[in-house]
C-alpha positions as CSV (number, residue, x, y, z in Angstrom):
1,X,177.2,89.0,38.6
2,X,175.5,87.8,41.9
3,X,172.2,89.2,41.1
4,X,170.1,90.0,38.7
5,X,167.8,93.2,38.9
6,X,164.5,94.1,35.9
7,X,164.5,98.0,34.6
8,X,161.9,99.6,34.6
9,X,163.0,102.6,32.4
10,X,160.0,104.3,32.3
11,X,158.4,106.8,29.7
12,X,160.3,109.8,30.0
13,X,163.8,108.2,29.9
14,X,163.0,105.8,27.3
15,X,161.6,108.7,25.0
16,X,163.5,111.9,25.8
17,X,166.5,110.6,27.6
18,X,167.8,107.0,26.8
19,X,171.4,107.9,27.8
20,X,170.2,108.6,31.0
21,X,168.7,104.5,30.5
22,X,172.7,103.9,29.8
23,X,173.5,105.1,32.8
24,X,171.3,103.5,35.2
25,X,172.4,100.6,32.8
26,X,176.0,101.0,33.4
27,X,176.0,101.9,37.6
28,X,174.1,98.5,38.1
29,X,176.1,97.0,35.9
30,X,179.2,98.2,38.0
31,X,177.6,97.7,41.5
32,X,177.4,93.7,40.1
33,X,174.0,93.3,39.0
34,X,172.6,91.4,35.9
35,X,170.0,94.1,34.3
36,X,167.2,92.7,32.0
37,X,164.7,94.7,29.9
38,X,161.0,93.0,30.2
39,X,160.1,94.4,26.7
40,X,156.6,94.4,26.8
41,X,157.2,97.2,29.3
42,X,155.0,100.6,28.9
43,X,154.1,103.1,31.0
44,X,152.6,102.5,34.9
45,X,149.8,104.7,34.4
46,X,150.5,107.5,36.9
47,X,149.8,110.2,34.6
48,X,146.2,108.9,33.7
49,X,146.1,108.1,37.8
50,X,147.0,111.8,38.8
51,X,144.3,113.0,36.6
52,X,141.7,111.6,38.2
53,X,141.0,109.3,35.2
54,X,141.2,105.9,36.9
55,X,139.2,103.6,34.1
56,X,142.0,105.0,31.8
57,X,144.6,104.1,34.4
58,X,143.4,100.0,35.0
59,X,144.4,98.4,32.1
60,X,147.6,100.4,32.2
61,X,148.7,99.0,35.2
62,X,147.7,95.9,34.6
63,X,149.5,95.4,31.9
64,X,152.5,96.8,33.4
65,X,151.6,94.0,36.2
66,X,151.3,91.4,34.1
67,X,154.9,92.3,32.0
68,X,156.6,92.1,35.3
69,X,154.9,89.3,37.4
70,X,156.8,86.7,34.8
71,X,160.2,87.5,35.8
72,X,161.8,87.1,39.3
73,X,164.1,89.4,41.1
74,X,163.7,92.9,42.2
75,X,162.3,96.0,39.9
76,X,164.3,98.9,39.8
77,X,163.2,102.4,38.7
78,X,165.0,105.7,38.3
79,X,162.4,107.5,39.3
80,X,160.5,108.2,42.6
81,X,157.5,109.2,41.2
82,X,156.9,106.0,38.9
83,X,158.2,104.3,41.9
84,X,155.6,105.5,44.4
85,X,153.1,104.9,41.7
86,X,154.0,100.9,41.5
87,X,153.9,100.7,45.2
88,X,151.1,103.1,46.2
89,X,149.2,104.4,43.3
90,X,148.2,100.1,42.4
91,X,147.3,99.8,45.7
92,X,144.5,102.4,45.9
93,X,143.9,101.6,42.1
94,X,143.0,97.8,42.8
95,X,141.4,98.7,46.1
96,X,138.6,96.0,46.5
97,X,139.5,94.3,43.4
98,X,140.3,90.5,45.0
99,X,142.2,89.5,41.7
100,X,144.2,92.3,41.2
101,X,145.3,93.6,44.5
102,X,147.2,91.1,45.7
103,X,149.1,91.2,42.3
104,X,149.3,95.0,42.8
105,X,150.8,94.1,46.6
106,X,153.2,91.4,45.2
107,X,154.8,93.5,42.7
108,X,154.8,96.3,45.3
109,X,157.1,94.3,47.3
110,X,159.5,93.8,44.6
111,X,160.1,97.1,43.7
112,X,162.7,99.5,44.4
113,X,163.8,103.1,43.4
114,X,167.8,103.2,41.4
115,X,169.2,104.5,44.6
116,X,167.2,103.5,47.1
117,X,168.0,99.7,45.7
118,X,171.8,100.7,45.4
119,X,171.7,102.3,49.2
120,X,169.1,99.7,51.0
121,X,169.3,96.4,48.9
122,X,172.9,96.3,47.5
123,X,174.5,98.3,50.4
124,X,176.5,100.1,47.8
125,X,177.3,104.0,48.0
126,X,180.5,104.2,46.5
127,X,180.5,103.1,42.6
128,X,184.3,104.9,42.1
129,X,182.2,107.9,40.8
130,X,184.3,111.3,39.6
131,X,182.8,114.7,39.3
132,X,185.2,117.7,39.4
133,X,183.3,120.7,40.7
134,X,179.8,122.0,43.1
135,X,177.0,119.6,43.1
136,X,174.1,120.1,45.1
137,X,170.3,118.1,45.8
138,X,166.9,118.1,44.7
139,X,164.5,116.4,46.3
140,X,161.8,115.3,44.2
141,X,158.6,115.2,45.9
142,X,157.3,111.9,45.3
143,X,160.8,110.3,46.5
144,X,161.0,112.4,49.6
145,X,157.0,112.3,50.3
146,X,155.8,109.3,49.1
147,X,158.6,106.8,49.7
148,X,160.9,108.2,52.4
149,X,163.9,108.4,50.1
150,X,166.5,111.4,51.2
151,X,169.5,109.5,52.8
152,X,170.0,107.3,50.1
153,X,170.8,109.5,47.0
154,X,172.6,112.0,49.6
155,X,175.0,109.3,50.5
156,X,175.3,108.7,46.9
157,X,176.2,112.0,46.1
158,X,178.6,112.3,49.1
159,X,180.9,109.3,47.7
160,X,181.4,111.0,44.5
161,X,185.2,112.1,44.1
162,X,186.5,115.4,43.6
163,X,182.9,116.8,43.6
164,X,182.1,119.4,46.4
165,X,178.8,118.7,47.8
166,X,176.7,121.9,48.8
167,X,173.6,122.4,50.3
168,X,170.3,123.4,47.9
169,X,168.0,126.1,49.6
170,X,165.0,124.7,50.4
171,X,165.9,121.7,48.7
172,X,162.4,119.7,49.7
173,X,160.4,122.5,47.8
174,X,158.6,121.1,44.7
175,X,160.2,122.6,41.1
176,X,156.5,123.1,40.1
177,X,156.0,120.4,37.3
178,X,153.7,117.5,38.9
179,X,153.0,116.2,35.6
180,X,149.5,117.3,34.9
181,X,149.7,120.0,37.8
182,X,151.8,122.3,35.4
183,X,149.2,122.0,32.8
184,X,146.3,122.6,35.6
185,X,148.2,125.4,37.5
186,X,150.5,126.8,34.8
187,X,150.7,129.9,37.0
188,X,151.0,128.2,40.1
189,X,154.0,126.1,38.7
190,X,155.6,129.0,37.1
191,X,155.9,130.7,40.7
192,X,157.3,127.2,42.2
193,X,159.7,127.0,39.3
194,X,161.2,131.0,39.8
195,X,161.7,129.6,43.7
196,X,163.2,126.5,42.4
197,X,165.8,128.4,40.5
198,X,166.2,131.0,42.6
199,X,168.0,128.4,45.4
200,X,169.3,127.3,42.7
201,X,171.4,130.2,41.6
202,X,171.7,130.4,45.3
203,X,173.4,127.8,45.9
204,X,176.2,128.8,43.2
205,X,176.2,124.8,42.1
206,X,177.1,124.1,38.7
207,X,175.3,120.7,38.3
208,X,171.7,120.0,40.4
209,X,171.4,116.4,41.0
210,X,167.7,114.9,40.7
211,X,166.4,111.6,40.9
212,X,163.4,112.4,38.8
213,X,163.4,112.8,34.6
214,X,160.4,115.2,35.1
215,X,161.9,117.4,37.2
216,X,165.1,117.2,35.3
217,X,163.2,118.6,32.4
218,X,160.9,121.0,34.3
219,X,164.1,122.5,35.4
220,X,166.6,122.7,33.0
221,X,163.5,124.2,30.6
222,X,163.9,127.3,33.2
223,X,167.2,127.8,33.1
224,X,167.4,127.3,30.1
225,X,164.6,130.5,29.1
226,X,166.7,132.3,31.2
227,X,170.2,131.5,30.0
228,X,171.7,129.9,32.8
229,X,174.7,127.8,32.3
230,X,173.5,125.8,35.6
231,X,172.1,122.5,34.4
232,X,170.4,119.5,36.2
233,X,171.7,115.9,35.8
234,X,169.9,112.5,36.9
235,X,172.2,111.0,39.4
236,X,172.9,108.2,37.1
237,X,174.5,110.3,35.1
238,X,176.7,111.2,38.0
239,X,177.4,108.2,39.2
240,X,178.3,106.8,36.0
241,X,180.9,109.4,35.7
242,X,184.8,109.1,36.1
């Protein structure tokens, strides 16, 4: 293997989905990479962050930046929104802070989302990945907002074999979940979510492709309550398929 890449599985995946951690797991394994598993790993602290509670945050992160500034190589996340956390969130975090920042900045640097790394980094878009049937996109909003990331999962998605590639309505529109938002705003999110599913059934695709466990969940909960066979997959899971 010419390289050698450190997961960062986050909290979700390693508590509600670990075979989604497989997957991410198994692509990187099959794009050529070495993957290692910094086990002192926790969570970044975004949830904490978006709350406003930043004192509950600090030693969050730093922990999560002192796990990770011992090993070398790039980080690699499957998911935007811990992503955009690690690369913006520390920045405004440690703002000021002359002893932490520019560790916040240097891990930063280092750290990629899955398919941004697989895309941008590895120059990889087709892994030999099979999927019989209509898959369409959802753009999570911290990947799209926060980091820029569209293209990248898109060309993923286009390499997969057999699968027919359809366009999600209003695919940039948030599914309503935001973490704590939902819990805030549970009528807000509620409305987002009925729009969500409504392209959804719209789009007459059998699997919704996310890049984002929370959205995965927010999502599938819905159609679920409403007994649609439509489901949402992590694109690992796709891309791990043949």
């Amino acid at each position: 293997m010419s390289e050698k890449i450190n997961l960062f599985a986050t909290c979700i995946i390693d508590s509600l989905y670990p075979k989604i951690g497989e997957a991410v797991v198994s692509v990187l394994e099959k794009a050529g990479v070495g993957v290692e598993f910094p086990i002192g790993q926790t969570c970044c602290g975004q949830p904490a962050f978006n709350a406003g509670l930043r004192d509950q945050a600090r030693p969050i992160a730093e922990h999560t930046i002192a796990v990770f500034e011992s090993t070398d190589g790039p980080i690699v996340i499957p998911s935007g929104s811990c992503t955009a956390m690690i690369r913006h969130g520390y920045r405004e975090l440690f703002a000021g802070d002359p002893g932490w920042l520019p560790r916040a900045e240097a891990l930063a640097e280092r750290t990629y989302e899955f398919s941004e790394f697989l895309v941008d980094h590895l120059n990889v878009e087709d892994l030999g990945a099979r999927y019989s049937g209509k898959i369409a996109y959802h753009s999570s909003c911290h990947l799209l907002q926060d980091l820029g990331v569209d293209r990248q999962p898109r060309a993923l998605l286009d390499a997969v074999g057999d699968a027919e590639f359809v366009e999600l309505p209003q695919s940039e529109e948030c599914c309503g979940f935001g973490g704590v938002f939902s819990i805030e705003h549970p009528e807000i999110s509620a409305a987002m979510l009925d729009r969500k599913i409504a392209s959804i059934e719209e789009s007459s695709a059998a699997v919704v492709v996310s890049c984002d466990a929370g959205c995965l969940t927010n999502i599938n909960g819905g159609l679920h309550r409403r007994g649609n066979d439509q489901r949402v997959l992590h694109i690992a899971e796709i891309l791990d398929h043949t």
